[in-house]
N, C-alpha and C positions, 0 to 999 in steps of 0.2 A: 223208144218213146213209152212204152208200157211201163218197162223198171222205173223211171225216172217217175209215175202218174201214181204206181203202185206204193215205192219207197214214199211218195209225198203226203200219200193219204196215212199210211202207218205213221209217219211222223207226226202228221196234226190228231192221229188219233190218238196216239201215247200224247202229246201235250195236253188234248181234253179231259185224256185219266189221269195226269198229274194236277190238272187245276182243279179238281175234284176233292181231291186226299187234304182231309179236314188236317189241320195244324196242330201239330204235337203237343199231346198233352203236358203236365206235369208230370204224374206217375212215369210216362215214359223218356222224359227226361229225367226225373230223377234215378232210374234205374238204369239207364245207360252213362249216368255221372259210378253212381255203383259198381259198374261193368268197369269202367275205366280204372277205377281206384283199386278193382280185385285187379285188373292184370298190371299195374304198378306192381301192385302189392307181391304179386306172383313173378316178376320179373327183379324184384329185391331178394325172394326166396331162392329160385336160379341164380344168382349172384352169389349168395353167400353157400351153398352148394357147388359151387366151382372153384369158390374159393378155398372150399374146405380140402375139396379133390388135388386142387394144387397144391395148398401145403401141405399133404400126404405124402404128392407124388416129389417134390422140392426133399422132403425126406428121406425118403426113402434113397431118394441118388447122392445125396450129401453121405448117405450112409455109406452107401456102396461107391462113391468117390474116392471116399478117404483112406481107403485101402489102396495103396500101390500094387498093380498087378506084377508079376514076377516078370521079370526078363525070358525073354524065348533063346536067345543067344548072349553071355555074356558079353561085354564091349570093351574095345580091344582096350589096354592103360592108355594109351594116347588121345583116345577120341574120348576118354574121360579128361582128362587134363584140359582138351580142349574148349568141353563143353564149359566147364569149369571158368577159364579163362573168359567165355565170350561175354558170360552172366554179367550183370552190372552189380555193384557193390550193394547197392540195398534189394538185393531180391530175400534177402535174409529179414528183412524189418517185414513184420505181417500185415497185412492190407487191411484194414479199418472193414471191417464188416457188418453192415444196418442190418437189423432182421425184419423181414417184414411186419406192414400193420397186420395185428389177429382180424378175424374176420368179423364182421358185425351181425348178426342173428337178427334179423326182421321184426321177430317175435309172431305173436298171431294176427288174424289179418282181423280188423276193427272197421268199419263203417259206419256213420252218423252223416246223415244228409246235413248240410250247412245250416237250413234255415230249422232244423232240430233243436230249443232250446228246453230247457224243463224249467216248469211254472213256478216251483220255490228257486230263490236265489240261491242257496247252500250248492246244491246239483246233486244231494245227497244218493237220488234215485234215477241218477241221470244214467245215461249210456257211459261208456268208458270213453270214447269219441272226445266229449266235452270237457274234460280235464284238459285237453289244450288249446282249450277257447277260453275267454272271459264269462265270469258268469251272466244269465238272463239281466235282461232292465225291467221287464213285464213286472207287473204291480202285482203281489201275492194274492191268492184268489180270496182271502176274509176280508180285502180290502177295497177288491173287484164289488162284489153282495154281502158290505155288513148286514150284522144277525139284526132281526128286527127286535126292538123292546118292547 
């Protein structure tokens, strides 16, 4: 009976601390959209790092593949004749070989919050971000407080 009275009051008292905890700002959303977009951004960089390892290591065994190891005991003429025999007529024709796609390079890691636009339409002085948005609609600022006469 205690546990059951105990557990009930820490439950309604964690609820009274949650209905408390004022609602999330901007800043800390936008920084956690940021957070998000670095570990994208970091899980494209591990991609193309794995990828690069594989076709190293893709290499390096194609190298050492193509080399026919030597025989440990010659084989007897018969069981060459046979093997010979069992082969199907196009093992001679060479198999169509794709190479892999190259790997894609991420490049550096770029962040511009969405509602980031910049005040002249050109984007002249814009972040790097906005080259794959449209530019701003916002009215230029000499047309915002024309100059007085």
């Amino acid at each position: 009976m205690k546990q059951v009275l105990i557990s009930s009051a820490l439950a309604a008292a964690c609820a009274l601390a949650l209905a408390k905890l004022p609602p999330v700002d901007d800043a800390a959303k936008a920084k956690a959209a940021e957070a998000a977009a670095k570990a994208a951004w970091q899980g494209k960089v591990d991609a193309w790092q794995l990828c690069k390892v594989q076709d190293k290591v893709a290499a390096q065994y194609l190298k050492t593949a193509s080399k026919p190891a030597p025989p440990a005991v010659a084989p007897a003429p018969a069981a060459v004749a046979a093997a010979s025999a069992a082969q199907p007529a196009a093992s001679g024709t060479p198999v169509a070989f794709k190479p892999p796609t190259p790997c894609a390079d991420p490049g550096p890691f770029a962040y511009n919050a969405p509602e980031q636009k910049p005040l002249e339409t050109s984007g002249a002085h814009s972040p790097a971000g906005n080259a794959t948005s449209p530019p701003s609609v916002k009215t230029p600022s000499a047309e915002m407080a024309p100059a007085k006469k």
